[in-house]
Wavefront OBJ file of the C-alpha trace (Angstrom):
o trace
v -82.459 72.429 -73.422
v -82.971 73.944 -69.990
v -80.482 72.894 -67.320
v -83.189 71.772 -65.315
v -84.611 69.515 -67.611
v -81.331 68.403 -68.533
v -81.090 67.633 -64.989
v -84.347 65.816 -64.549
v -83.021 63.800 -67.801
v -79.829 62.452 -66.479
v -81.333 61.433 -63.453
v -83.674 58.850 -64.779
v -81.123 57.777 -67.235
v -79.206 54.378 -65.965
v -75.618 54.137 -65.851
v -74.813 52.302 -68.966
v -77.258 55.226 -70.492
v -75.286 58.008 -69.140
v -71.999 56.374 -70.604
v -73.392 55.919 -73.854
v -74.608 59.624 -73.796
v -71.552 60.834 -73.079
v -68.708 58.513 -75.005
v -70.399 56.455 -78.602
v -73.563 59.222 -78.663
v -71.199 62.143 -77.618
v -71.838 64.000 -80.718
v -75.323 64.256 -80.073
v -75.518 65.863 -77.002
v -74.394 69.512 -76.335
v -70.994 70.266 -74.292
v -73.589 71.054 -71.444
v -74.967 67.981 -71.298
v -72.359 66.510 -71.293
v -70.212 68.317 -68.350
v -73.859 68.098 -66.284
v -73.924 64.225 -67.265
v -70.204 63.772 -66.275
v -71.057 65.638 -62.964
v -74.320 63.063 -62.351
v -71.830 59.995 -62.841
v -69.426 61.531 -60.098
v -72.143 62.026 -57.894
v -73.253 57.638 -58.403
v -69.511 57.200 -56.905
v -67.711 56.473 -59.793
v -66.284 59.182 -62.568
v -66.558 58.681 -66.397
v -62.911 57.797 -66.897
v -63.004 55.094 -63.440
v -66.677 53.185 -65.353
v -64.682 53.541 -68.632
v -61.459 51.969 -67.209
v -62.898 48.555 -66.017
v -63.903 45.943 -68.151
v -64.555 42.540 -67.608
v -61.913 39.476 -69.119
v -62.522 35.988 -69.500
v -59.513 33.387 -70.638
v -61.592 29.843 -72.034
v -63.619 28.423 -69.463
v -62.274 30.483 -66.914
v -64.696 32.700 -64.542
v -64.933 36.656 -65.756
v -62.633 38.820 -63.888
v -62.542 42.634 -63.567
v -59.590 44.031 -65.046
v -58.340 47.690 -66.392
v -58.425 48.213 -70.352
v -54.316 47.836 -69.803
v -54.334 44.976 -68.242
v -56.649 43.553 -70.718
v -54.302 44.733 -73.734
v -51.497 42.735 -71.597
v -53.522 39.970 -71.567
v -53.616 40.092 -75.067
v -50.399 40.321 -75.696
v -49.661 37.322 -73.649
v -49.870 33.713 -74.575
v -53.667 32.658 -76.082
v -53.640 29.689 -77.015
v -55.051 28.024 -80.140
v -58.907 28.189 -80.668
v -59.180 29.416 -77.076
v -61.140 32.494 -76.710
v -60.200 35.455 -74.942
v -63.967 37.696 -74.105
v -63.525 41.413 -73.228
v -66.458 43.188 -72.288
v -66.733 46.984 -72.309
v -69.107 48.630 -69.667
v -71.817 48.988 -72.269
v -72.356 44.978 -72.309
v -70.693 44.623 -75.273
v -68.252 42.042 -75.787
v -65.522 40.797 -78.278
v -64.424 37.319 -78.678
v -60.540 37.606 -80.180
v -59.463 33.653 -81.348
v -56.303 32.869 -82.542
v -56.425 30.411 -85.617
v -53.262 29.191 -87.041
v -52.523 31.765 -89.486
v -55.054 34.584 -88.575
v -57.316 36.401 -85.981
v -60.678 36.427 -85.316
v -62.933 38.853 -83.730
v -66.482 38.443 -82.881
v -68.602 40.847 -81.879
v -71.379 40.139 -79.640
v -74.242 42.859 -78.185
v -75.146 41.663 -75.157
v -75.946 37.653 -76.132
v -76.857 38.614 -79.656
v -74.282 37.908 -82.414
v -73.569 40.698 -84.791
v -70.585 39.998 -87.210
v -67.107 38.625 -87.439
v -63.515 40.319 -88.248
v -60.278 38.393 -89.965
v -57.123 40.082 -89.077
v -53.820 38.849 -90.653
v -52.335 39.291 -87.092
v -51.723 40.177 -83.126
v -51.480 43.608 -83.655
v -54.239 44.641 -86.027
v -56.290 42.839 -83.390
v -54.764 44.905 -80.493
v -55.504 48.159 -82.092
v -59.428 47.496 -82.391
v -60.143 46.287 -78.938
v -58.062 48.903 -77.632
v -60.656 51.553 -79.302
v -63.412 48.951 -78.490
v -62.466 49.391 -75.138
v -62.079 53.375 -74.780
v -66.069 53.241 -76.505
v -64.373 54.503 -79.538
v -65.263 53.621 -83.340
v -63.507 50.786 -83.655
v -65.126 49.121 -86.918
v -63.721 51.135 -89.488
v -60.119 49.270 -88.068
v -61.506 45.941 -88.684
v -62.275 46.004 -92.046
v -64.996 43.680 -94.031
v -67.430 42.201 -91.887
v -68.109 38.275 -92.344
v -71.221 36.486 -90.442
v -69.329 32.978 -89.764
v -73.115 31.620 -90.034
v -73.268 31.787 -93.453
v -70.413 30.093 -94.092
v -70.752 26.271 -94.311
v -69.429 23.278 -92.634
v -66.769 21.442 -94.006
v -65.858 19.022 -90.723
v -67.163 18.992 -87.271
v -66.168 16.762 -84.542
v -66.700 16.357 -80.724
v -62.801 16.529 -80.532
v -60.074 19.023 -81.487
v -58.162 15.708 -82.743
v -59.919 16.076 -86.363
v -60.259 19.448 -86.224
v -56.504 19.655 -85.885
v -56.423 17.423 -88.971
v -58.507 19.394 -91.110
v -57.044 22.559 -90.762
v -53.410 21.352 -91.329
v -54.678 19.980 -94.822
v -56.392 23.211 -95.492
v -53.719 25.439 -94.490
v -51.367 23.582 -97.061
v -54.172 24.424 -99.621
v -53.776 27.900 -98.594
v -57.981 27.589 -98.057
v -59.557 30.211 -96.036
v -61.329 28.484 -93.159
v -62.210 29.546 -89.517
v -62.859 27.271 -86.697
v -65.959 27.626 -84.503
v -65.761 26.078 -80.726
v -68.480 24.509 -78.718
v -68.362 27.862 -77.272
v -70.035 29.356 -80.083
v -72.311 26.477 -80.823
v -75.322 25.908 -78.709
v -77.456 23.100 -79.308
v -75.051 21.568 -81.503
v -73.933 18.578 -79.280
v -71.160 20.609 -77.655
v -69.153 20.187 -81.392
v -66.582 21.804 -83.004
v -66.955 22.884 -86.888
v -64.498 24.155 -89.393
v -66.539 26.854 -91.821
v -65.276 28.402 -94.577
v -66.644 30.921 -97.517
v -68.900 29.842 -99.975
v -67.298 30.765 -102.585
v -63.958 29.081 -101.416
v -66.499 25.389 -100.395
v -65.109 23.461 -103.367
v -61.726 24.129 -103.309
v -61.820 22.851 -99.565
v -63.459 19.668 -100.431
v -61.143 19.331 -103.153
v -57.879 20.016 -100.372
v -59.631 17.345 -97.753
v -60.248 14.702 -100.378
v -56.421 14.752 -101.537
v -55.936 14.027 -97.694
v -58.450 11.254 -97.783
v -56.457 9.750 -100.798
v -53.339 10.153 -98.686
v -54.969 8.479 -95.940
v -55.747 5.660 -98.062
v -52.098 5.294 -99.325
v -50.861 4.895 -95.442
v -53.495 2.537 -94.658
v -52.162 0.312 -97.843
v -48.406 0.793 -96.764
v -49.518 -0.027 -93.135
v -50.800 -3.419 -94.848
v -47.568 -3.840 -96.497
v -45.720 -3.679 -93.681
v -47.739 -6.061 -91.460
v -47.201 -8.598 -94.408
v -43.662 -8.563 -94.418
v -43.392 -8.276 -90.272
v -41.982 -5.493 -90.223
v -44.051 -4.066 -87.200
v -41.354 -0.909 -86.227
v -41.575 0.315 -89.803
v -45.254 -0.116 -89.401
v -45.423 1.525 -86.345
v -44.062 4.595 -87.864
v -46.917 4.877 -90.569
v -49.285 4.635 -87.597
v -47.498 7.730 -85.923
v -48.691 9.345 -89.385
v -52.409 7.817 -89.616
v -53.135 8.965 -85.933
v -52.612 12.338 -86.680
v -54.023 12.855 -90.403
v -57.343 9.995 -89.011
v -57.756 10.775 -85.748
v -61.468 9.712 -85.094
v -60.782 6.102 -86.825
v -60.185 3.473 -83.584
v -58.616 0.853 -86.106
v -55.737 3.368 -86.297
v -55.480 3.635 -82.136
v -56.086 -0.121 -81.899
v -53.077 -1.472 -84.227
v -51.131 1.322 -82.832
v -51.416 -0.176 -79.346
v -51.245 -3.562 -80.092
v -47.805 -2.516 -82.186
v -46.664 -0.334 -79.382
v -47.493 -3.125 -76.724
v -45.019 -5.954 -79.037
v -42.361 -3.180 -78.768
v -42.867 -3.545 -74.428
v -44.238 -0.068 -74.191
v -47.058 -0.554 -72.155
v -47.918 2.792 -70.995
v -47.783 4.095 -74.426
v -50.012 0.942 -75.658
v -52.689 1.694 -72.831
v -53.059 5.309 -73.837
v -53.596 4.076 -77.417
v -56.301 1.031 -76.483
v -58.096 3.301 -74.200
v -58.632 6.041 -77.008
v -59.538 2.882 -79.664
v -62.467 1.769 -76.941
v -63.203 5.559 -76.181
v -64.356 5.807 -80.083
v -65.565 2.070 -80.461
v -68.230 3.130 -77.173
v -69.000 6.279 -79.696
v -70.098 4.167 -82.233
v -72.924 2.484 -80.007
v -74.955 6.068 -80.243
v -77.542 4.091 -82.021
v -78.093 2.020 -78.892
v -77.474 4.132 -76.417
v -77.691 7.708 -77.012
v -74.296 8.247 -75.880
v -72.495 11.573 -76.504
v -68.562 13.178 -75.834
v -65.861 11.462 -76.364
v -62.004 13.177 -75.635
v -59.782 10.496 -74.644
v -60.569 8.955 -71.431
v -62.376 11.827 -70.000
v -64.753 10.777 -72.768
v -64.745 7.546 -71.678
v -65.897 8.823 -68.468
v -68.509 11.199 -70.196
v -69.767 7.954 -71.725
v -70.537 5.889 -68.628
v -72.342 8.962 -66.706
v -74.999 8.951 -69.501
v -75.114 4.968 -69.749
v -75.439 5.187 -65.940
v -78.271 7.880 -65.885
v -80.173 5.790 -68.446
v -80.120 3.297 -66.049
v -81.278 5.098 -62.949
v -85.312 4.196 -64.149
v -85.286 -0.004 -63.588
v -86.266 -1.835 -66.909
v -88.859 -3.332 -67.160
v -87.585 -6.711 -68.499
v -83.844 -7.913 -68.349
v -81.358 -5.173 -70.923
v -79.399 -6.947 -73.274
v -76.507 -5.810 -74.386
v -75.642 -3.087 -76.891
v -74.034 -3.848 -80.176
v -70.828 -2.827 -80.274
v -67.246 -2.929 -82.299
v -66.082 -6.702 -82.443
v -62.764 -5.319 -81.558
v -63.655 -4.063 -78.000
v -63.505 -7.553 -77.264
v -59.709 -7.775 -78.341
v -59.167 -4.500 -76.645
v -60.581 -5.402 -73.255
v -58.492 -8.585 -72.909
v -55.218 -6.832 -73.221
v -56.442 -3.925 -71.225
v -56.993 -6.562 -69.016
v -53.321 -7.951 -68.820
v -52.260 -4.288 -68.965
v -54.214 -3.619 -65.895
v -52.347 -6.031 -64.181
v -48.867 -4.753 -65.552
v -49.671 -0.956 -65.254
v -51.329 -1.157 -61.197
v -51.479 1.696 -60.844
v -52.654 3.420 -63.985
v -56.222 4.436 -63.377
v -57.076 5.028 -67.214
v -56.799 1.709 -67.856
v -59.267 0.814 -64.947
v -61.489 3.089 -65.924
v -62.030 2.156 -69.549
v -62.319 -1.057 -68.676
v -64.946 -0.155 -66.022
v -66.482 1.880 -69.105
v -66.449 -1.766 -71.241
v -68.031 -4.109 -67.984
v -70.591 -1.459 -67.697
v -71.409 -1.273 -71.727
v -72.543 -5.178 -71.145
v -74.320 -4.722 -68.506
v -71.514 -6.039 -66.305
v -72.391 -4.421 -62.948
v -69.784 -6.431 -60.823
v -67.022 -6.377 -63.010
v -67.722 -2.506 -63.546
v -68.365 -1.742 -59.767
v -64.943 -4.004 -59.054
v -62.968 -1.413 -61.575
v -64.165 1.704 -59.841
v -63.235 0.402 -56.485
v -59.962 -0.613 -57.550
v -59.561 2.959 -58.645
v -60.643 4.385 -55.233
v -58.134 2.321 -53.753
v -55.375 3.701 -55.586
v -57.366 7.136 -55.637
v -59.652 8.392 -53.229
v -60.507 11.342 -54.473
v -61.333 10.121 -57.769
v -64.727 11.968 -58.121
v -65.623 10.164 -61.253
v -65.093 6.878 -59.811
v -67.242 7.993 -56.695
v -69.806 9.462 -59.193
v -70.338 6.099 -60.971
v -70.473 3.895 -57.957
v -73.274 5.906 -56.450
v -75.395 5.229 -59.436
v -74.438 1.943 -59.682
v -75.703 1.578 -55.717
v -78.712 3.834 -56.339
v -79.366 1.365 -59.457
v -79.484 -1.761 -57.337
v -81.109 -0.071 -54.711
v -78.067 0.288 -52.403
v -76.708 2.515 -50.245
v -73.939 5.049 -52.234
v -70.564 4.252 -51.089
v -68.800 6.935 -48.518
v -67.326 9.770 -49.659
v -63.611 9.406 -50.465
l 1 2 3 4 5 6 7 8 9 10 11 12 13 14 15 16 17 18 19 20 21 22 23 24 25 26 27 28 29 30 31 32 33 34 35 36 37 38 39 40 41 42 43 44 45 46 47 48 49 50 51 52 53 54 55 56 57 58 59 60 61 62 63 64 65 66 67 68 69 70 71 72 73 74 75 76 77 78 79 80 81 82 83 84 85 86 87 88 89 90 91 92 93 94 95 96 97 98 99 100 101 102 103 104 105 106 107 108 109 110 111 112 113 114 115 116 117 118 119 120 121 122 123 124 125 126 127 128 129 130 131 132 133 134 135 136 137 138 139 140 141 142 143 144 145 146 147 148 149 150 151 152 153 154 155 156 157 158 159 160 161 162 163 164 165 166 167 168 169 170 171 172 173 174 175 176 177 178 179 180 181 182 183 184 185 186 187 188 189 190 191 192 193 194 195 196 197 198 199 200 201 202 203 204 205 206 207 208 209 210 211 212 213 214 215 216 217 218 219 220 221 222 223 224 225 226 227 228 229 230 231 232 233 234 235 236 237 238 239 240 241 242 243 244 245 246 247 248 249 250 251 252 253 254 255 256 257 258 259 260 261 262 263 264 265 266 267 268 269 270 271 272 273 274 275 276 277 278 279 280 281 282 283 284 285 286 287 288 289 290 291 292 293 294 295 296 297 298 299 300 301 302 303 304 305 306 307 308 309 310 311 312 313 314 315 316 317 318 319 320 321 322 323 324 325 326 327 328 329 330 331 332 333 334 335 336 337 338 339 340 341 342 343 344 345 346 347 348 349 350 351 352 353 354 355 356 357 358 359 360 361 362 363 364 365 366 367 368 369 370 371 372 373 374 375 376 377 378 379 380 381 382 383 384 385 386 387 388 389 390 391 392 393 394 395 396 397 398 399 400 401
């Protein structure tokens, strides 16, 4: 081709279209073109090598940052932490999502927003080598061996919280069972849950791990019973340490262990238990309510913004209450004495806020939320609630804290 139309060529060619010329579609183009294109990037202030160099890094939830492909290898080799995902994006507007499971890597690969496939790697450094050629705008697939598309594999467990997800994995790693677990990250639309997926062909021998750990579950829960008959609440105590971490999403299991914990005068421990009980018993209202989240008592907080924006249209006739757990009830009373113990423990205040406002209990509720903005004036979510609860009754919101 004719310099000058090479020329005119490059010109109307964007940036990420020169790069792409001249690094993945190198072999197509002559050595001309490609010393003319390298000259036409110079001249748009930045060479080759400098557009090359920078990539963009995001950590989680964290904001994207612009980084150099060595820092991003550092980053790497730093501490990820479990299920959190680590994005690198090459200049091109590609991007690869690196997870670390418990036993494995895994690398998705993403073209802009569209998914392509998904890489297992038995380690850090496999995992390394691949986005380091991912990075440069080299071949890096024939690294990362078979490709997988994590949508065809099905659902074994999903869960608003990591607390089950935790569970599940533990009794499918002892199985030795293939499995991968997908973040709200990576599932739009899906209630904000996470999943654990696994091959097809590897489905039954997964349900057959998980039900052995149902059957285990089932043991505790009968030695638990035991135990409470012969009053032997420390020994009973202990099986609950053991239920709360292989049934994590069961509020029976966070209720005893509170009310066991709370006999044995540890009330801080007790309210941290009650408060996750009530944070799943206000999950199981959904029917009622439309609730969603849960987490502990950020859930709990979750949980009261969408009561509260249900709210915001007045009724037309007097709301009655929701159904809801009979052992809320129990939960709130010695929540209650535990508020007056713990003073200055704001959880407990707020999950019983989270209770009063369930029943339509607008006094009790607004009485919480100011007790926590005494102790806390910057609590945001305390702030957040009263203003609805004023903009409800057609109040003024109360002053910023």
């Amino acid at each position: 081709m004719p310099e000058d139309l090479i020329a005119t060529r490059l010109a109307t060619m964007t940036d990420a279209e020169l790069v792409r010329a001249l690094t993945v579609e190198a072999d197509q183009n002559s050595a001309r073109f490609r010393q003319l294109g390298e000259a036409e990037l110079e001249g748009r202030g930045r060479s080759l090598a400098e557009r090359v160099d920078r990539v963009s890094l995001r950590l989680g939830d964290a904001p994207f940052e612009a980084v150099s492909r060595d820092q991003a290898l550092a980053r790497l080799d730093g501490d990820v932490p479990l299920w959190c995902s680590l994005v690198c994006a090459n200049c091109l507007g590609e991007f690869l999502v690196l997870q670390r499971e418990r036993r494995q890597w895994i690398v998705h690969h993403y073209a802009g927003d569209q998914y392509g496939q998904s890489y297992l790697f038995p380690g850090r450094g496999p995992v390394r080598d691949v986005l380091a050629q991912f990075l440069r705008l080299e071949a890096w697939q024939p690294l990362a061996g078979e490709p997988q598309h994590l949508d065809n594999w099905p659902v074994v467990a999903a869960s608003e919280t990591v607390d089950l997800i935790e569970a599940v994995t533990e009794d499918l790693d002892r199985a030795e069972v293939l499995h991968a677990v997908q973040t709200p990250l990576f599932a739009p639309g899906e209630g904000g849950e996470w999943a654990v997926r696994v091959p097809p062909e590897l489905l039954d021998e997964a349900h057959e791990a998980l039900d052995e750990a149902d059957e285990d579950v089932a043991a505790l829960c009968d030695r638990a019973m035991e135990l409470y008959e012969m009053g032997d609440g420390r020994a009973e105590l202990e099986v609950y340490e053991l239920l709360r971490q292989e049934d994590p999403d069961n509020p029976a299991v966070h209720y005893n262990r509170g009310s066991l914990l709370l006999e044995q005068r540890r009330p801080e421990e007790a309210a941290e238990a009650l408060v996750e009980a009530v944070s799943l018993g206000l999950e199981q209202v959904k029917p009622d309510l439309d609730l969603g989240g849960r987490g502990g008592l950020g859930g709990i907080m979750g949980i009261v913004s969408l009561i509260l924006r249900r709210a915001t249209a007045p009724p037309k006739r007097e709301p009655r209450p929701p159904r809801y757990p009979d052992f809320i009830d129990d939960a709130e009373m010695i929540l209650q004495r535990l508020a007056d113990l713990l003073r200055t423990d704001t959880r407990v205040l707020h999950c019983l806020a989270a209770i009063a406002r369930m029943k339509n209990d607008v006094e009790g509720a607004e009485g919480y939320w100011r007790r926590v903005l005494e102790l806390d004036p910057e609590d945001k979510v305390a702030y957040f609630n009263l203003g609805y609860l004023h903009s409800e009754q057609g109040g003024e919101e109360p002053s910023s804290p």
